[in-house]
C-alpha positions in Angstrom: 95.2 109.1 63.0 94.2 105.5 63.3 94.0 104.2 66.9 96.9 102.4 68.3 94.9 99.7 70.0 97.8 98.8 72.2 95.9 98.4 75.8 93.0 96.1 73.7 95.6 92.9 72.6 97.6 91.9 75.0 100.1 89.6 73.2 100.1 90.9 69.2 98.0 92.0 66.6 96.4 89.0 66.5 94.6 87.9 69.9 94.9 84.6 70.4 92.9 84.7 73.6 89.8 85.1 71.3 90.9 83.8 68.3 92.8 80.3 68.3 94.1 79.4 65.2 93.1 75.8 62.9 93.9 73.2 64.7 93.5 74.8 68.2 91.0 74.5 70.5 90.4 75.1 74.5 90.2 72.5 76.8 87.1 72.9 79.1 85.0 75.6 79.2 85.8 77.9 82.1 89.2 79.3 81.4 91.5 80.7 78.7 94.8 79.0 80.4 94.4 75.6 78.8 94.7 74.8 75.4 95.1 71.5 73.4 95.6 70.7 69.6 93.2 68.8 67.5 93.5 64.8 68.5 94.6 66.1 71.8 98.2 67.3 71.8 100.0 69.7 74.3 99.0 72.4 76.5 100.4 75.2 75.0 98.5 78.0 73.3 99.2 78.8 70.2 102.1 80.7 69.2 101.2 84.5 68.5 102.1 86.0 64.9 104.6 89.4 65.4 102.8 92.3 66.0 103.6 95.2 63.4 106.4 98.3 64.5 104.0 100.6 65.6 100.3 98.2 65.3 98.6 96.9 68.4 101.0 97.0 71.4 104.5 96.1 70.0 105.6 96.8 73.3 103.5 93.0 74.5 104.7 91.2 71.0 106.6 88.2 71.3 110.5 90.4 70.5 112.6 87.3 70.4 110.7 84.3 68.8 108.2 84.3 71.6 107.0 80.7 70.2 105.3 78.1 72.3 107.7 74.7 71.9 105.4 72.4 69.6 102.7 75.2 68.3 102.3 75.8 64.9 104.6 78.8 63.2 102.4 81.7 62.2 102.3 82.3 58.1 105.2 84.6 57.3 104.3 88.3 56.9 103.8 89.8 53.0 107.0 91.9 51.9 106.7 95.3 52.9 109.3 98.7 52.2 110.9 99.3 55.0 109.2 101.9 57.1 110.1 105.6 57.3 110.7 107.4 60.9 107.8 107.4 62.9 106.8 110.7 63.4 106.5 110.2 67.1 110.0 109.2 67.9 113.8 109.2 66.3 114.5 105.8 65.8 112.8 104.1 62.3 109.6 101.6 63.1 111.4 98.4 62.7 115.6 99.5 63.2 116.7 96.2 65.4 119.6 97.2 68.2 122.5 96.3 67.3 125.2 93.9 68.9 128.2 94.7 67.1 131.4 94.2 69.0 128.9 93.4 72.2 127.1 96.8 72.4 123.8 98.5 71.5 123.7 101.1 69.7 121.1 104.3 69.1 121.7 106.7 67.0 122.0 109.6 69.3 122.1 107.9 72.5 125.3 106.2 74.5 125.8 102.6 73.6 125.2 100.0 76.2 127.2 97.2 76.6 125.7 93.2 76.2 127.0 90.2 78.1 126.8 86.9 77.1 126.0 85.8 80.4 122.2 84.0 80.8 121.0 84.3 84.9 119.0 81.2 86.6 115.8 83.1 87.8 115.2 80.1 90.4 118.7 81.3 91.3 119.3 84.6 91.2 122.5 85.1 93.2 125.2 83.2 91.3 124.5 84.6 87.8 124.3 88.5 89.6 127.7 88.4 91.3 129.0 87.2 88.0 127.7 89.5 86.1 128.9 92.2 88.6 132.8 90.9 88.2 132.2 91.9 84.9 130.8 95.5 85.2 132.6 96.8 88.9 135.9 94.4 89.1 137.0 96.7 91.4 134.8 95.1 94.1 135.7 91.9 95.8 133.1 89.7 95.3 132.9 87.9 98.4 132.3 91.1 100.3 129.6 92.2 97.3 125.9 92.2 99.7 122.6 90.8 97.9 118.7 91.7 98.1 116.5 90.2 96.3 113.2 92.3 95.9 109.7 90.5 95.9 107.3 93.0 94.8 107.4 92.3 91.1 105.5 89.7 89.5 106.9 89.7 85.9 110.6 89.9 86.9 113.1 89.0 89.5 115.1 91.9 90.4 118.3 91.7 93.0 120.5 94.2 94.3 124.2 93.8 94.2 125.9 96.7 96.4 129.1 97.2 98.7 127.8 100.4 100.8 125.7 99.7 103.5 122.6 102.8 102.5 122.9 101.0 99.0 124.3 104.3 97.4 126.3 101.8 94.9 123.7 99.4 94.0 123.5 97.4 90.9 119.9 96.0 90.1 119.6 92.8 88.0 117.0 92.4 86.6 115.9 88.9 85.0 113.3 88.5 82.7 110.1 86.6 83.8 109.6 82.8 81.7 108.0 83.5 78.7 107.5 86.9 79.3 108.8 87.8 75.4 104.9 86.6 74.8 103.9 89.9 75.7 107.1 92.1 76.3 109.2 93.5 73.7 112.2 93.9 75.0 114.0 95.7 71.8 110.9 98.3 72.6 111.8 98.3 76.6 115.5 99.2 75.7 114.8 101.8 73.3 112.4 103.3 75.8 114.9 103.0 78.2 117.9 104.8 76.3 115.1 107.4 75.3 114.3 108.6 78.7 117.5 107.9 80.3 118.9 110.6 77.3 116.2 113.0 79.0 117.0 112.5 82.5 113.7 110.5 83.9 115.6 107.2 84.0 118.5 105.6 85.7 121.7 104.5 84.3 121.5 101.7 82.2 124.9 99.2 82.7 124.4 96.4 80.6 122.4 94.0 78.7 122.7 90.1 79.4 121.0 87.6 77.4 118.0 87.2 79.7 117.9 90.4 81.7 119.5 93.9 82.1 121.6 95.8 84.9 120.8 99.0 85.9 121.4 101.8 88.7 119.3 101.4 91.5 116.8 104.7 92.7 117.1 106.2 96.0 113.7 106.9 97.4 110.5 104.6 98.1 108.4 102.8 95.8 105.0 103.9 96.9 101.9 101.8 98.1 98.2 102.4 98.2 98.1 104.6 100.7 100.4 107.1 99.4 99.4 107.6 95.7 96.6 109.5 97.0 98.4 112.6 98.8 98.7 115.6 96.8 102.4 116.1 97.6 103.0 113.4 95.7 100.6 113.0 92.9 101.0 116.6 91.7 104.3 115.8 90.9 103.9 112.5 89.0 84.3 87.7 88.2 85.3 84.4 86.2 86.8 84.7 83.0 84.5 85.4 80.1 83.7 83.2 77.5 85.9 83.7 74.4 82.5 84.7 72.7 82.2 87.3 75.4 86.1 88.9 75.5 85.1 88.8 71.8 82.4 91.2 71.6 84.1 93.4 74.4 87.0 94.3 72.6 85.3 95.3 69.7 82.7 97.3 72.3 86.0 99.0 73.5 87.2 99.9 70.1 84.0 101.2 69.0 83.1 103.2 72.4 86.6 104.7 73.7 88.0 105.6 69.8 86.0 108.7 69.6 86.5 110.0 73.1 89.6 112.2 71.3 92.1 111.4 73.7 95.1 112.6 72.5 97.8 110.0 72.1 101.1 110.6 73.9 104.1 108.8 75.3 103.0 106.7 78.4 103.8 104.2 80.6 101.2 102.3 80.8 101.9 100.2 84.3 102.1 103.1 86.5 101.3 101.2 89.4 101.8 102.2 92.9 105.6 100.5 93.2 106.8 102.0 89.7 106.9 105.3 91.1 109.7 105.9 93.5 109.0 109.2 95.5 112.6 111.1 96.9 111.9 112.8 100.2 114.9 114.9 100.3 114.4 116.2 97.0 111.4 116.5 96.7 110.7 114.7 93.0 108.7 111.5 91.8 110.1 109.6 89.6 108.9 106.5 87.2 110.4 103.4 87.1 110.1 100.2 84.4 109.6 101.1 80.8 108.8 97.5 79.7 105.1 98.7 79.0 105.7 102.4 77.5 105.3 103.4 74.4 102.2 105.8 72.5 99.1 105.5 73.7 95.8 107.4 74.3 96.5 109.5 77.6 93.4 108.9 79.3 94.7 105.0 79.2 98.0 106.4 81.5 95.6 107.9 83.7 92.6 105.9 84.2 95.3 102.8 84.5 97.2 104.3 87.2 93.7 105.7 89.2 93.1 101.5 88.6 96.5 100.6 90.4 95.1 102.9 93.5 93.5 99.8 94.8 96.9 97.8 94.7 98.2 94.3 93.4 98.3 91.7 96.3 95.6 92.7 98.2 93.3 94.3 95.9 90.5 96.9 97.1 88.6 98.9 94.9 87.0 101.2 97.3 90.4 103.0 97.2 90.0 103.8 93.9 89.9 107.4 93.8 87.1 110.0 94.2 85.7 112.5 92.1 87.4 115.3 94.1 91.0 113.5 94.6 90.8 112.6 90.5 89.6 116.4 89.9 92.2 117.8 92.2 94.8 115.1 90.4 93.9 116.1 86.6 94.0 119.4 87.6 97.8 119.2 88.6 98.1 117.2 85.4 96.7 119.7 83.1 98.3 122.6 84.0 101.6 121.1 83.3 100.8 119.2 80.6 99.7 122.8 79.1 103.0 124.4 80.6 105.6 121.8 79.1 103.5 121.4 75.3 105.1 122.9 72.5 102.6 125.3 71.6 101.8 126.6 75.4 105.3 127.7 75.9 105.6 131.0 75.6 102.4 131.7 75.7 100.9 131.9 78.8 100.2 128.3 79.0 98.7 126.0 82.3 95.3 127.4 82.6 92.6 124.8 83.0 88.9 125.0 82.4 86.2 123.7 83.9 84.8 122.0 80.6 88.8 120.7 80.1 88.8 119.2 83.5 85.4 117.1 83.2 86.6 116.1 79.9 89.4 114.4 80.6 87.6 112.9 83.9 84.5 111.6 81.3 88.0 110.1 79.4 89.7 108.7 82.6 87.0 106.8 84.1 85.9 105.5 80.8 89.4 104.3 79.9 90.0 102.9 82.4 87.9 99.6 81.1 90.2 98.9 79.1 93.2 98.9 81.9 90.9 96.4 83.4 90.3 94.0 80.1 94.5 94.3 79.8 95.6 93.3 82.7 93.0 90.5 83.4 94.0 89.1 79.9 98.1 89.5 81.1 97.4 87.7 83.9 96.0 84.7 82.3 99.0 84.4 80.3 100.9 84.8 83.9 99.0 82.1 84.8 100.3 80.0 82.0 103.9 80.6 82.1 104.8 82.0 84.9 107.2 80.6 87.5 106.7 83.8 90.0 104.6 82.7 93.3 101.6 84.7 92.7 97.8 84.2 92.2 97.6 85.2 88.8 94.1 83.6 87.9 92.2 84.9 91.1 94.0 88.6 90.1 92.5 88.0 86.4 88.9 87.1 87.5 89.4 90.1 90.1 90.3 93.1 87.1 87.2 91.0 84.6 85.1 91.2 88.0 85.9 94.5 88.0 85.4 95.5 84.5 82.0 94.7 84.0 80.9 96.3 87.5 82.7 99.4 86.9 80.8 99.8 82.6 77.5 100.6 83.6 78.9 103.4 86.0 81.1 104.8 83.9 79.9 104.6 80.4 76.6 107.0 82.1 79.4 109.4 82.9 78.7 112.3 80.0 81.0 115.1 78.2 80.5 118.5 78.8 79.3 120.2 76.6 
C-alpha cells in the first residue's frame, strides 16, 4: 500500500514550506513566516495547490479555496475518472456534502442541518445566541448563560446553556482565520458524522458558514498530569533552513516507511485536552475530529506520548518512560487484538513480548514526525492566526525537540 504521508505535509501535497513556487521567495533568512513576491510584493505565502482525496493529509488541505488574497492560483489539476470507494471508508474519495434544502447529507448517516449565519471570532457572543434562536427557540435568549473556553488555539469555542451544571449546553465552535490552509473541513464533518453514527462522538446540531454547533461532553478535558495514570490511559531550536526541512522530510519518508506500521483510523491531535475522562462512568472519550483520518498507528501513538509534555507550558521530561509506554501499549494491544476483525472469536488480546517492543521501536521513532508536523502547523499559526498564543516560540520548541529526540530514538532497534 503506498504510504499516506499525511503527518509529513502539513498544508497539501505540495509543501510550500520547502518548496515556494516561481516568483516566490523568503524574506530573510531565519524564518518560514515571511514571504514576498519577486520585485517585492505582499507578505503572503503562496497559495497551496489541493491536496488529492486520499494523498498527503487531505484532512490539512485548503477545503474551501484556502487561497492567500494576491498569491498566484495553482495550475489546475489534469482530468481524472472519478474515484471509486475507498476501501477504508463508505463514502467515495472525492463525494462533496451536500447543501440541498440547507442540510448535509451522508449516505447512511442523519443529515445535519446548515445555517447561513457567519460568527465574528473577535466576537463570539452575538453570533452564538443567534445562532442558538435558531436551533433551541424554546429558550429565552436573554436568560441563555455564555462561556467562552480558552484552551484551544485553532478555534474559538463558547458554551451557550440554560442549566446551571451545563447539562444543556450548546458549543460553538468557530473556525480559526485561515485555518482552511490546513484543515479540511468537508473531511472534519464526514469524520464527525462517522463516529457520531458509532457512538464515540457527540451530537452534531448544525453547520454555519464559519463554524459548527455541537453537544457539549460531560467530564474533564485532561492535563499533563493525568494522561499518565493507568485508570485512564488503559481506556483511551530555531526553525531550519528550507534546505534542512527539505532533506528531513525525505529522511522521514525513507526511515519510518518500512517500520510496517499498520495504517488505521486515527486522530492524530490526541493531546491531553481532546480527551475528556467521565468519573461517574467510568469511560474516556475523544474529542475534535478536525485532524482524523488514516494514518500509520504508531503516528496516533507516539503523537499523543508527545502531547504528555503539554501545549502552554511545554516540558519534555514528562514525556513518558519506558515502563509507563510499555504498560500503555500493553493496554493498547490487547484491545486492539480483542476488537480486530480476525481476533474475534478467536481467542484474541494476547500480547507478546516481541509485539510489545515492536510497536515501542515504532512509537518512539514516529513520533519525529509528530514533532516535524506540529512545528511546521505552528508556523502557519504564526502567520494567520488571530488567537493570543506564542506560536513561533512553540514551533522552534517541537524543531528543538525533533532533532534532540533522532539520535535517541533512531538507536532504538526491532526485536528480532
Amino acid at each position: 500500500m503506498a504510504a499516506p504521508w499525511r503527518w509529513v505535509i502539513p498544508v497539501t501535497s505540495q509543501w510550500w514550506l520547502a518548496r515556494a513556487p516561481p516568483g516566490w521567495a523568503r524574506r530573510g533568512g531565519g524564518g518560514a513566516d515571511s514571504w514576498v513576491r519577486g520585485g517585492g510584493g505582499g507578505s503572503s505565502p503562496p497559495s497551496p495547490s489541493p491536496a488529492p482525496a486520499h494523498g498527503p493529509l487531505p484532512q490539512r488541505s485548503a477545503a474551501s479555496g484556502g487561497g492567500v488574497a494576491g498569491a498566484p492560483s495553482p495550475p489546475p489539476a489534469p482530468a481524472r475518472e472519478r474515484p471509486r470507494l475507498c476501501p477504508y471508508c463508505t463514502w467515495t474519495m472525492e463525494e462533496k456534502v451536500s447543501a440541498a434544502a440547507g442540510l448535509h447529507g451522508r449516505r447512511g448517516y442523519p443529515a445535519v442541518r446548515s445555517l447561513g449565519i457567519a460568527v465574528d471570532e473577535n466576537n463570539v457572543r452575538p453570533g452564538a445566541l443567534q445562532l442558538i434562536r435558531e436551533l433551541r427557540p424554546q429558550w429565552e435568549t436573554e436568560r441563555v448563560k455564555t462561556k467562552l473556553f480558552t484552551d484551544g488555539i485553532t478555534n474559538k469555542l463558547m458554551a451557550c446553556y440554560m442549566d446551571e451544571g451545563m447539562a444543556d449546553a450548546v458549543l460553538v465552535r468557530v473556525y480559526g482565520r485561515k485555518t482552511e490552509l490546513f484543515v479540511d473541513r468537508e473531511n472534519e464533518l464526514k469524520n464527525f458524522q462517522v463516529l457520531r453514527a458509532h457512538g464515540c462522538a457527540p451530537n452534531l446540531y448544525c453547520t454555519f458558514q464559519n463554524g459548527l454547533c455541537y453537544e457539549f461532553m460531560q467530564g474533564t478535558a485532561l492535563g499533563p498530569e493525568h494522561v499518565q495514570q493507568p485508570q485512564i490511559f488503559r481506556f483511551r531550536q530555531e526553525v531550519p533552513s528550507l534546505e534542512v526541512l527539505e532533506q528531513e522530510v525525505a529522511w522521514l519518508k525513507e526511515y519510518l516507511s518500512p517500520l510496517g506500521s499498520p495504517i488505521v483510523l486515527c486522530h492524530n491531535d490526541l493531546l491531553c485536552k481532546n480527551i475528556i475522562y467521565n468519573e461517574t462512568e467510568e469511560h474516556v472519550r475523544f474529542i475534535d475530529y478536525e485532524y482524523a483520518g488514516y494514518n500509520y498507528q504508531a503516528f496516533d501513538i507516539g503523537n499523543h506520548f508527545n502531547e504528555f509534555a503539554g501545549v502552554n507550558e511545554v516540558d519534555y521530561s514528562l514525556y513518558p518512560s519506558r515502563d509507563t509506554q510499555l504498560q500503555w501499549l500493553r493496554h493498547y494491544l490487547q484491545a486492539y487484538k480483542q476488537l480486530s476483525r480476525e481476533n474475534q472469536g478467536n481467542g484474541g488480546g494476547v500480547v507478546s513480548d516481541k509485539e510489545l517492543e515492536t510497536l515501542y521501536v515504532q512509537a518512539n521513532q514516529f513520533a519525529l514526525a509528530s514533532h516535524f508536523l506540529w512545528a511546521c502547523w505552528a508556523l502557519i499559526q504564526d502567520k494567520y492566526s488571530t488567537i493570543d498564543f506564542n506560536f513561533f516560540r512553540y514551533a522552534r520548541l517541537r524543531f528543538k525537540q525533533y532533532f534532540k529526540a533522532k539520535s535517541v530514538v533512531t538507536a532504538l532497534e526491532m526485536p528480532k
